[in-house]
N, C-alpha and C positions, 0 to 999 in steps of 0.2 A: 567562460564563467560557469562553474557546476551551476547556481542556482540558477542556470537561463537554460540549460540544457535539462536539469529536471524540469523547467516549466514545461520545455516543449515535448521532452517525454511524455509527461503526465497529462497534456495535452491531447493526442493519442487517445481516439474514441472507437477506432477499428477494433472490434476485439478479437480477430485473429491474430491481427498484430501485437494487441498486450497479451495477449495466452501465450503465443511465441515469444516474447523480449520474457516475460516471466519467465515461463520453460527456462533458457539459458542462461539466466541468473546463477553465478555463481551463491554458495551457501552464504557466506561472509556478507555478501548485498543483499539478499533476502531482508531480513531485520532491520536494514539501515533506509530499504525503500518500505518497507510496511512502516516504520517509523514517522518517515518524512509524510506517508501519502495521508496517512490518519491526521496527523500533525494539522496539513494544511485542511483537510476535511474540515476538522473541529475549529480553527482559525476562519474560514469562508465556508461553512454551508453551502451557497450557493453553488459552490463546483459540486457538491454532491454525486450528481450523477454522472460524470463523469469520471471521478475519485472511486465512486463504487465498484464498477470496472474495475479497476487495478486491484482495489482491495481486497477484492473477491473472490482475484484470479492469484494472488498472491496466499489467500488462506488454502483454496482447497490446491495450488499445485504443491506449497511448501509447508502443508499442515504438521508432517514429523517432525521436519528440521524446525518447526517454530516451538512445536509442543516442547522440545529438549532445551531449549534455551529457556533461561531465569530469570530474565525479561522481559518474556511477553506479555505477562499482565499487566506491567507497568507500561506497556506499548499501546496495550488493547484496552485499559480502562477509561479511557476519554472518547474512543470510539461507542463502548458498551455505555455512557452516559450518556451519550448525546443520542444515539438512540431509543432509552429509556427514557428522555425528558421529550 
């Protein structure tokens, strides 16, 4: 089941371990896991800190490839709200 195998991904608090799985992200997954991990961020807060991690690791390894896509402010605007509120 994807959505059990993202949970346990995302699970995943080592952060060598998420710098690494980021690192080798193909481009095409970049987007669709920045997507999902803000997704669930803004849906439970309470993962926050754990969510953070990824998200974090996910802007500054894939900041070009996200800058060039025409989506990611519609990716990133629920993140930048929930942080501004």
């Amino acid at each position: 089941d994807d959505k059990a195998l993202l949970e346990q991904c995302l699970g995943v608090t080592n952060q060598r371990v998420i710098t690494a799985t980021v690192a080798k992200l193909p481009p095409a997954a970049v987007s669709q896991l920045l997507s999902k991990a803000v997704g669930k961020f803004h849906s439970r807060p309470t993962r926050s800190v754990n969510l953070v991690s990824w998200i974090r690791a996910i802007l500054t390894q894939h900041t070009s490839y996200l800058m060039s896509q025409p989506d990611v402010v519609r990716t990133l605007t629920p993140l930048y709200q929930l942080v501004e509120s």
